[in-house]
Structures are given as structure tokens and as C-alpha cells.
N, CA and C atoms as a LAMMPS dump frame, in Angstrom:
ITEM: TIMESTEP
0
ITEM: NUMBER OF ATOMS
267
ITEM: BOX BOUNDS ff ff ff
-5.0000000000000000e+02 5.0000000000000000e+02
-5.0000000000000000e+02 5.0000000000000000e+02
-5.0000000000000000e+02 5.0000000000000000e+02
ITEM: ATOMS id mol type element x y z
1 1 1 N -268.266 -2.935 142.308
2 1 2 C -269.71 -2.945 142.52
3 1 3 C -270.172 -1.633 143.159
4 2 1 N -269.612 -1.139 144.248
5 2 2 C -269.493 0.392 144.626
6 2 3 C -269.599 1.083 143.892
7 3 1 N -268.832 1.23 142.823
8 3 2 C -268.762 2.334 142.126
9 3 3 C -269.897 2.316 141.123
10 4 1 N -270.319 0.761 140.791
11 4 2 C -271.784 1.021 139.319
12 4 3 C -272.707 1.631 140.321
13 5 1 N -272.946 1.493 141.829
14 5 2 C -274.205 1.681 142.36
15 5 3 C -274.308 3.352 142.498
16 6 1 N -273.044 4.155 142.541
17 6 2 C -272.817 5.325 142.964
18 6 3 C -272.935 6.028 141.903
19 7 1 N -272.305 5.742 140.818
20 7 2 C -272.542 5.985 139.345
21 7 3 C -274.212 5.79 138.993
22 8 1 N -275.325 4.907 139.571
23 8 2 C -276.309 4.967 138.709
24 8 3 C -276.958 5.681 140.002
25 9 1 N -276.807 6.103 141.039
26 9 2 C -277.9 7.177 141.905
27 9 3 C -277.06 8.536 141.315
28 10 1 N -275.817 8.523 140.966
29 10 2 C -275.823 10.609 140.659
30 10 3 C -276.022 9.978 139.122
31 11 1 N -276.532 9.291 138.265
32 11 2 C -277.244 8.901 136.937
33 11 3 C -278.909 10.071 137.413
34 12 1 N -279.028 9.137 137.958
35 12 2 C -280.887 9.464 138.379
36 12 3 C -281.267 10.711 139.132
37 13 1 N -280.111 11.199 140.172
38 13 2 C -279.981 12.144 140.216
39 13 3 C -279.822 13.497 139.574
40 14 1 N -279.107 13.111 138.651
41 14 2 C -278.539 14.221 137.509
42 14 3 C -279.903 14.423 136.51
43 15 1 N -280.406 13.517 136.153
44 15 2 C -282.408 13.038 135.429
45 15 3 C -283.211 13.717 136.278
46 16 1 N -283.475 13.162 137.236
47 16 2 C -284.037 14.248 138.196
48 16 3 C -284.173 15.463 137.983
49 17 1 N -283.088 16.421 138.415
50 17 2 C -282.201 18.001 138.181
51 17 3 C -283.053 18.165 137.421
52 18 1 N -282.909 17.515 135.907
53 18 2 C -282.893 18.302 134.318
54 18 3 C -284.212 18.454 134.256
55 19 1 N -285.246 17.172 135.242
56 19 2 C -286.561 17.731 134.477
57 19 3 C -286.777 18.378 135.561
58 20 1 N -286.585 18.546 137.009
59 20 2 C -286.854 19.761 137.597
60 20 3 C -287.039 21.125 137.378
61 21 1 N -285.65 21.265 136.483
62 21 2 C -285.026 22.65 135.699
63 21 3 C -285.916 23.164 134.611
64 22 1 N -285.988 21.659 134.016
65 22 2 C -286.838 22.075 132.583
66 22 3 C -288.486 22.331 132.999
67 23 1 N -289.209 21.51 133.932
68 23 2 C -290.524 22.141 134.555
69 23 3 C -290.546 23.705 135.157
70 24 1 N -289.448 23.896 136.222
71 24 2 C -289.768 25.386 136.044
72 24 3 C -289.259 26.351 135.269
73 25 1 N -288.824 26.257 134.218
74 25 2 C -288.418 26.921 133.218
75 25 3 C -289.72 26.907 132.263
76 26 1 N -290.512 25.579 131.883
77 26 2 C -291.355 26.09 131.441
78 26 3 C -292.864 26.736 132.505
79 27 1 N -292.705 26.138 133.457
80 27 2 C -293.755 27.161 134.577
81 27 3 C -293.347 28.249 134.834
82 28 1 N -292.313 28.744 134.418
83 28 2 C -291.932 29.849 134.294
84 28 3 C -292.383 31.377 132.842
85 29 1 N -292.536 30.535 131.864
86 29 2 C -292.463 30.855 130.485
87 29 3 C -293.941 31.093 130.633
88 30 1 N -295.001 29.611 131.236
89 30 2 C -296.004 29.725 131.778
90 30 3 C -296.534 31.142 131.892
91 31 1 N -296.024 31.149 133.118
92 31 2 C -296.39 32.44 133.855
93 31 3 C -296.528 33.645 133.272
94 32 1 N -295.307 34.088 132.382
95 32 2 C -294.812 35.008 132.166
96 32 3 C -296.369 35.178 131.103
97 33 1 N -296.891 33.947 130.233
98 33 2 C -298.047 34.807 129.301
99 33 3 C -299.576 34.203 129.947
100 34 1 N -299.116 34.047 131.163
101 34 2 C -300.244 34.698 131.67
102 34 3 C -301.197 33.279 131.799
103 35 1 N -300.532 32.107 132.084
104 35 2 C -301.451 30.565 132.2
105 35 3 C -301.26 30.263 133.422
106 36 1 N -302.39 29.879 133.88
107 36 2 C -302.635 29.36 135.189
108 36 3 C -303.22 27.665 135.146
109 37 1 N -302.58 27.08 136.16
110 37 2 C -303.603 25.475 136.275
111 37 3 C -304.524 25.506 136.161
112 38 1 N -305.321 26.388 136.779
113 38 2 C -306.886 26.793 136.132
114 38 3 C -307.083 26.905 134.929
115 39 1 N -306.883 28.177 134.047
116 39 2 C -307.134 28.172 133.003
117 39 3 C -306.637 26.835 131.995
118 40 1 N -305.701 26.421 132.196
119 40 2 C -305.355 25.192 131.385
120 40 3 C -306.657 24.103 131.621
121 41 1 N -306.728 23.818 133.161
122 41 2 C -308.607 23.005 132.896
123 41 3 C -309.421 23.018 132.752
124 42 1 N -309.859 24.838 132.379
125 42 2 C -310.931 25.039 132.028
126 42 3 C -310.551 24.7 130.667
127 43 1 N -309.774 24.788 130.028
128 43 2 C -309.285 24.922 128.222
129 43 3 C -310.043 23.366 127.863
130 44 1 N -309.085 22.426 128.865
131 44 2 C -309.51 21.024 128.309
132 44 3 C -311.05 20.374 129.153
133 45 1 N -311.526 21.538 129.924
134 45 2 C -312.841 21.213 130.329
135 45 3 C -313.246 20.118 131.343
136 46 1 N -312.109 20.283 131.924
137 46 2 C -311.849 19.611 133.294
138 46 3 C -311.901 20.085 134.702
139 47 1 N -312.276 20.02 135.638
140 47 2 C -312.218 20.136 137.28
141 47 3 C -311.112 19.655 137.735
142 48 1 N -311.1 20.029 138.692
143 48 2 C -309.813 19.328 139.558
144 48 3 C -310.451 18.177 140.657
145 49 1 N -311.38 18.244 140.532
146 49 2 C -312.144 16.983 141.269
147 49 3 C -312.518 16.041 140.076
148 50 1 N -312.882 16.246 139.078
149 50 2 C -312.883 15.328 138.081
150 50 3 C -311.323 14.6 137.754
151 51 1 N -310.359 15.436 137.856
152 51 2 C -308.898 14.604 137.764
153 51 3 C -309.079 13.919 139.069
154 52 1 N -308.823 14.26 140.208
155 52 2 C -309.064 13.709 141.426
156 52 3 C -309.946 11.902 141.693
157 53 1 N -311.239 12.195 140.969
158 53 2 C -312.101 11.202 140.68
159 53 3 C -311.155 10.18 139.764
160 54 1 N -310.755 10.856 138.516
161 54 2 C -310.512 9.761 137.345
162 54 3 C -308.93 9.237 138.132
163 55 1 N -307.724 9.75 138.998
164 55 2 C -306.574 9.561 139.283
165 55 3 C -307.242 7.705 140.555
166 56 1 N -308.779 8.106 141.257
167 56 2 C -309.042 7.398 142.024
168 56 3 C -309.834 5.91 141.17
169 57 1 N -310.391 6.329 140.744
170 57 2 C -310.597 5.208 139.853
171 57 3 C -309.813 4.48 139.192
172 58 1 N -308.886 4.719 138.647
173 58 2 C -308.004 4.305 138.12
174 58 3 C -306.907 3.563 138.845
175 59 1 N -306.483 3.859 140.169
176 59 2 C -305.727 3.168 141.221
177 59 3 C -306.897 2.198 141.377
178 60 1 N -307.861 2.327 141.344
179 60 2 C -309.032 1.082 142.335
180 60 3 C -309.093 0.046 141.539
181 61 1 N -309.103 0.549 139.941
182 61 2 C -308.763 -0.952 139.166
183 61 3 C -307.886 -1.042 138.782
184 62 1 N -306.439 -0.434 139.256
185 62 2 C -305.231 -0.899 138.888
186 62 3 C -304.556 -2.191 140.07
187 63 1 N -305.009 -1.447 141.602
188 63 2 C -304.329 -1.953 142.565
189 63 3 C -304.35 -3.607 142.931
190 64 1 N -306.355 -4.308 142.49
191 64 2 C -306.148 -5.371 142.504
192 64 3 C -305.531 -6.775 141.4
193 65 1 N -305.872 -5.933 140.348
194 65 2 C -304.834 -6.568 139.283
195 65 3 C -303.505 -6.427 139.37
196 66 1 N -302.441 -5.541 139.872
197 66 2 C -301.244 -5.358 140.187
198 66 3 C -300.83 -6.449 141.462
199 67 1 N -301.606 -6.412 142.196
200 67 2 C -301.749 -7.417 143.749
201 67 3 C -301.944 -9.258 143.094
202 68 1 N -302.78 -9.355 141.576
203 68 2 C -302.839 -10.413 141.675
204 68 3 C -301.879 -11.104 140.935
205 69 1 N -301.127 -10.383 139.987
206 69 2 C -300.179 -10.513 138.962
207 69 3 C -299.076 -10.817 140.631
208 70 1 N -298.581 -10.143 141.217
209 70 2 C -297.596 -10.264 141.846
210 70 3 C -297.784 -11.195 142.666
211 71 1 N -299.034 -11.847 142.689
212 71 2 C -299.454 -13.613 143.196
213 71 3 C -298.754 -14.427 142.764
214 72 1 N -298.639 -13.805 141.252
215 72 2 C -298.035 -15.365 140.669
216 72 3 C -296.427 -15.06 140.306
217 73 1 N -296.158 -13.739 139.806
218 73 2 C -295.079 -13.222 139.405
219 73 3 C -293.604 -13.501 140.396
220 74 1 N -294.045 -12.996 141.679
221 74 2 C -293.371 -13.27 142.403
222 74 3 C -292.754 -14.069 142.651
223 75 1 N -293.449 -15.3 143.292
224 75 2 C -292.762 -16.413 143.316
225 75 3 C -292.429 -17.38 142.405
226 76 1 N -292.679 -17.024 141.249
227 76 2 C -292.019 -17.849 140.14
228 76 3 C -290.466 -16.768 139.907
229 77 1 N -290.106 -15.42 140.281
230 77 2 C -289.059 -15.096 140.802
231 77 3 C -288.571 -15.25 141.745
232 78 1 N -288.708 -15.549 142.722
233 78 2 C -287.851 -16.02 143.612
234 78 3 C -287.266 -17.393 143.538
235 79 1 N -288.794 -18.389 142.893
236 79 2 C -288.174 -19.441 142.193
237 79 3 C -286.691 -19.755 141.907
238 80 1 N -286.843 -18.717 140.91
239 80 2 C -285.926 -18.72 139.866
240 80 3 C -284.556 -18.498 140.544
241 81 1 N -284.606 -17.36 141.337
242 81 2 C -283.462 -16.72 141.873
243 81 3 C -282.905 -17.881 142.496
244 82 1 N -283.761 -18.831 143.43
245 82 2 C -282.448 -19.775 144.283
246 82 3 C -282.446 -20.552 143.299
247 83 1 N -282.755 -21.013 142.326
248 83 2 C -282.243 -22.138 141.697
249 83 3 C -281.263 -21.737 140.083
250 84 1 N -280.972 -20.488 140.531
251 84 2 C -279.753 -20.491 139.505
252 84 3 C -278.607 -20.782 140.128
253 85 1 N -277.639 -20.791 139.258
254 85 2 C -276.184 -20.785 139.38
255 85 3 C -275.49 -20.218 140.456
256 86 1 N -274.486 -19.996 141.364
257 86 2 C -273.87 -19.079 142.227
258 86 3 C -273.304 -18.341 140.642
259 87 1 N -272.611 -16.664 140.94
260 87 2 C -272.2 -16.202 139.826
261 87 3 C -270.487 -16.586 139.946
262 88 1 N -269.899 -16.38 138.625
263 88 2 C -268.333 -16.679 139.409
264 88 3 C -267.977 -15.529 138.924
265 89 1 N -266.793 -15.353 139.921
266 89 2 C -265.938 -14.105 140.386
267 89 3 C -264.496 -13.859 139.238
């Protein structure tokens, strides 16, 4: 059991790395012809307070539907969990 848990954090770890690597490699490539975060929102005609706005809105009607689903979700898992089986060894 040790070893699947150790095996799947340097998994996610190693995922991690690659898109780290691969973001600044291309913010790198970026750079080099000359694109900035700016210019990319002016391209698609966006603010950074307009992302800001739409990132907030979007949590405000995500958070109470997520809160009410896990009303019911929940404890029909935990349910579940004590009334299964013990596992055998």
C-alpha cells in the first residue's frame, strides 16, 4: 500500500514538472516574438478586470450549487462506505 501511494505522488509530481517545463518553454518562445499578456487581451478584447469579473461570477454561481449537491452527495457516501463489506486481505 506504501508503495501505490509513493508511486502515485512522484506520478503527479512528474505531471506537474512537464507542464511547468512545457509553460515556460512556451512563455518563453512567447517572449522571444515579442507577446505580452497584454497584447494577447487586447487581441481577444478583453481586460483583466473583465476576466477578474467573469472568474467572480462564475465561483458565485458555482459555489452554491457545489455546497448543495454535496448536501445530498455526501452522505449517501458515507452511507455507503459503513455499510459495505470489511475488504479481505
Amino acid at each position: 500500500m506504501q508503495r501505490e501511494v509513493h508511486s502515485d505522488v512522484v506520478y503527479y509530481l512528474r505531471g506537474t514538472l512537464k507542464l511547468l517545463l512545457a509553460s515556460l518553454i512556451a512563455g518563453t518562445f512567447m517572449s522571444f516574438f515579442g507577446l505580452t499578456p497584454m497584447a494577447v487581451l487586447e487581441f481577444l478584447g478583453v481586460t483583466p478586470e473583465e476576466i477578474q469579473a467573469g472568474l467572480y461570477d462564475g465561483f458565485a454561481w458555482a459555489a452554491p450549487r457545489a455546497l448543495l449537491g454535496a448536501m445530498v452527495v455526501l452522505p449517501v457516501w458515507f452511507v455507503t462506505y459503513i455499510l459495505m463489506p470489511p475488504p479481505r486481505d
